[in-house]
C-alpha positions in Angstrom: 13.9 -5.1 -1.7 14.4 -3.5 -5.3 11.0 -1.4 -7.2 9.9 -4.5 -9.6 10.1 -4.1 -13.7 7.2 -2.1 -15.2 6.0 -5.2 -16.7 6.1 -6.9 -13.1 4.2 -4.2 -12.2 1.6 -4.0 -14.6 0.7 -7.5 -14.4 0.1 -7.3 -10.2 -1.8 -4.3 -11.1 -3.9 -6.5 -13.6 -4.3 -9.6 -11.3 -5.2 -7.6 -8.2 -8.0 -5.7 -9.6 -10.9 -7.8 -8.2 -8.6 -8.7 -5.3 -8.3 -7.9 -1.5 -6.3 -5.7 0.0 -4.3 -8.0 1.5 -4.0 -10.3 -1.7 -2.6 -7.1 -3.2 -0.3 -6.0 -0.4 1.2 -9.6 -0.9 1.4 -9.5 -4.5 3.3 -6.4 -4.3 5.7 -7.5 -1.6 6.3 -10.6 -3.6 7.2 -8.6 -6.9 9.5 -6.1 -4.7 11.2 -9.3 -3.0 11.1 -12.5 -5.6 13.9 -14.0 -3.6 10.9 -14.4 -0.4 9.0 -17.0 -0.1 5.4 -15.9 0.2 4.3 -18.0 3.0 6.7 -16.3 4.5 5.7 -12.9 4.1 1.9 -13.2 4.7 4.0 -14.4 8.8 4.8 -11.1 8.7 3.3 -8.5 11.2 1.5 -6.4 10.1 3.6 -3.3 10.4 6.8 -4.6 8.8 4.8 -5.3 5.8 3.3 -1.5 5.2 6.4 -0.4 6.2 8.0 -2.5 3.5 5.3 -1.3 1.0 6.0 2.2 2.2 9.8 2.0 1.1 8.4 0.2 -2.0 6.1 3.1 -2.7 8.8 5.9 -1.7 11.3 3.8 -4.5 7.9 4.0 -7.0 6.7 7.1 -6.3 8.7 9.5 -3.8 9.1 9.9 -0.1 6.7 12.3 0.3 2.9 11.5 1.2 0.5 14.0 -0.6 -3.2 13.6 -0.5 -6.6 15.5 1.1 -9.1 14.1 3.5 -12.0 15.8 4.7 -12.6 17.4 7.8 -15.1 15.8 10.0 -16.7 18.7 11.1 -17.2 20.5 8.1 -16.5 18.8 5.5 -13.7 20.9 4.1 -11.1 19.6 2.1 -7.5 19.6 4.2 -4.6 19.0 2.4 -2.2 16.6 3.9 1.9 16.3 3.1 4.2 14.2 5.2 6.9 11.6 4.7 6.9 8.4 6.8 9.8 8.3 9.4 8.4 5.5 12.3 10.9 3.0 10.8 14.2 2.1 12.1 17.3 1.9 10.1 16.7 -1.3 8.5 13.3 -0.5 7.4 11.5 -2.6 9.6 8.9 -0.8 12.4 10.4 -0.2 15.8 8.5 -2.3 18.4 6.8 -5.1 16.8 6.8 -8.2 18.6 6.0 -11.9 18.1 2.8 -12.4 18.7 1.0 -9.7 16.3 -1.3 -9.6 13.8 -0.2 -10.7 10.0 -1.5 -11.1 6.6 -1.9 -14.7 7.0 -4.7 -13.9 10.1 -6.5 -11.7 7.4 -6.5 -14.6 5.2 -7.8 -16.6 7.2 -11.2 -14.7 8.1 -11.6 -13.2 5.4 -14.5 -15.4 4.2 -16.0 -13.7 7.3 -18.4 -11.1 7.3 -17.0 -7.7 7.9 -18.4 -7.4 11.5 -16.9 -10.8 12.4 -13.7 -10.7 11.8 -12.0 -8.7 14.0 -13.3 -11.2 17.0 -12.2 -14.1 14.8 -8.6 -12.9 14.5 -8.7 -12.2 18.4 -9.6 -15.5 19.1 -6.8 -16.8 16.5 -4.6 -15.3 19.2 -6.2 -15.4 22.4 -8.8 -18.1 22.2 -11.0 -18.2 25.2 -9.2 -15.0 26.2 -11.1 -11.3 26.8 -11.9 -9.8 23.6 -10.9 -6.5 24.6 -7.8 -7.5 26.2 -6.8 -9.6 23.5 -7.3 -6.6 21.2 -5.1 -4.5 23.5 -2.4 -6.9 23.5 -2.5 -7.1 19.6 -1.9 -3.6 19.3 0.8 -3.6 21.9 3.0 -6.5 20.0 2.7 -4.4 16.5 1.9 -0.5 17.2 2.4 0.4 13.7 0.0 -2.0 12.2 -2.1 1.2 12.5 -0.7 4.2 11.3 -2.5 7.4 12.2 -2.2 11.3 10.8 -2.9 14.6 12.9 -4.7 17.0 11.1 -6.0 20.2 11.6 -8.6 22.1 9.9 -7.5 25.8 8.7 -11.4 26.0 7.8 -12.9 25.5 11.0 -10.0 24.6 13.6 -11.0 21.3 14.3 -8.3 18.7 15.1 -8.6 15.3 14.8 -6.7 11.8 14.1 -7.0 9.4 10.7 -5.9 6.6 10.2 -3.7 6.1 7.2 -4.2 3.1 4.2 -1.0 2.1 3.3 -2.5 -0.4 1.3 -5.3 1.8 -0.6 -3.4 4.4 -0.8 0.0 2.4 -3.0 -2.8 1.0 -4.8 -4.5 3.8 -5.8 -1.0 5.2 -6.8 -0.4 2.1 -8.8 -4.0 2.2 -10.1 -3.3 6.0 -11.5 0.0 5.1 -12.8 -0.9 2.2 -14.6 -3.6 3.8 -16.3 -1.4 6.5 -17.5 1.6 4.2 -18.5 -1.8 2.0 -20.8 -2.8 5.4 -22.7 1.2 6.3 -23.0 1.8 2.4 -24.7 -1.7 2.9 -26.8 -0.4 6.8 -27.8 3.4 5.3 -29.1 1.9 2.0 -30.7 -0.3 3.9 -32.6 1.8 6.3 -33.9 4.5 4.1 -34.3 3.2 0.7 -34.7 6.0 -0.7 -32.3 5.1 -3.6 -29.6 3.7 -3.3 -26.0 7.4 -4.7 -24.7 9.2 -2.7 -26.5 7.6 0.6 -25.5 7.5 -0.5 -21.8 11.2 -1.5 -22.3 12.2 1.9 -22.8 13.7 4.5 -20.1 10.7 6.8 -19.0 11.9 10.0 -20.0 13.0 8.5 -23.8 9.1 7.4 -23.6 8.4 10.9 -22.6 10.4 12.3 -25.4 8.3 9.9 -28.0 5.5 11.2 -26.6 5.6 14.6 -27.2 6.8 14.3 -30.5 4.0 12.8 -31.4 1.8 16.0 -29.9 4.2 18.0 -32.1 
């Protein structure tokens, strides 16, 4: 897995705005791996893939996770830093099994209303079977296809568990990014009158340079 070319980029930010979340964790997978084929990667459980998209985003953006959630209790806003470390050597989650949940299951309900499609995906797996255990048994094959974060509260000392996006959270990365990288492109063609391809060719810090000549 290699970080795609900004223009790679650009254009699955561009396709996946009116997208799923799972349309846009495949599109980014498929940019990172071209080599993959992509029925092949929507098999995948769903931990290996945000663990994938993890590296990716580490490769994009850096290791480190920074964002703020708010406290339950009190709505005060608790910043949050961490870098992701659940992986094994290879980059793929420790403990997934055949069996688990993939992108390809999310597909397939997601037609569905919301409320639905949780007992749609059990009975994928366990037809007939106990909702609840099938559920259990789900999260048993794959137990990082839901990440979770500790927090505490310095406000009011509550404690509690989130879960954590991997999905919305590189996106909303991308989203930032890509809107930066637009106004960069519009600021250099402007003052320069050179192409789209051509400023998006260039290394990021010779960009940078351009850039703030032209605040000079």
């Amino acid at each position: 897995m290699a970080a795609p070319a900004v223009p790679a980029l650009l254009a699955v930010w561009e396709q996946g705005q009116d997208q799923s979340p799972t349309w846009r964790a495949l599109a980014l997978l498929g940019a990172a791996t071209p080599e993959a084929d992509g029925d092949a990667l929507a098999r995948w459980p769903l931990g290996r893939r945000d663990a994938a998209l993890m590296r990716l985003r580490a490769d994009l953006f850096g290791a480190r996770v920074e964002a703020v959630a708010a406290c339950p209790a009190c709505a005060e806003a608790v910043e949050l830093s961490f870098a992701p470390t659940d992986m094994d050597d290879d980059g793929t989650p420790a403990g997934a099994a055949p069996g688990a949940v993939t992108s390809a299951d999310l597909l397939a309900v997601a037609a569905l209303p919301a409320g639905e499609r949780a007992r749609a995906i059990a009975d994928r797996h366990g037809p007939g079977e106990d909702f609840a255990a099938v559920e259990r048994r789900l999260a048993a094959a794959d137990p990082l296809a839901r990440l979770e974060v500790a927090l505490h509260c310095p406000a009011c000392g509550h404690d509690w568990v989130a879960p954590f996006d991997v999905v919305g959270f590189l996106w909303a990365e991308l989203h930032h990014w890509a809107l930066r990288l637009l106004r960069d492109v519009h600021t250099l063609a402007r003052a320069y009158g050179w192409a789209e391809k051509d400023i998006l060719a260039m290394h990021p810090h010779r960009r940078r340079r351009y850039l703030e000549l032209v605040a000079s």
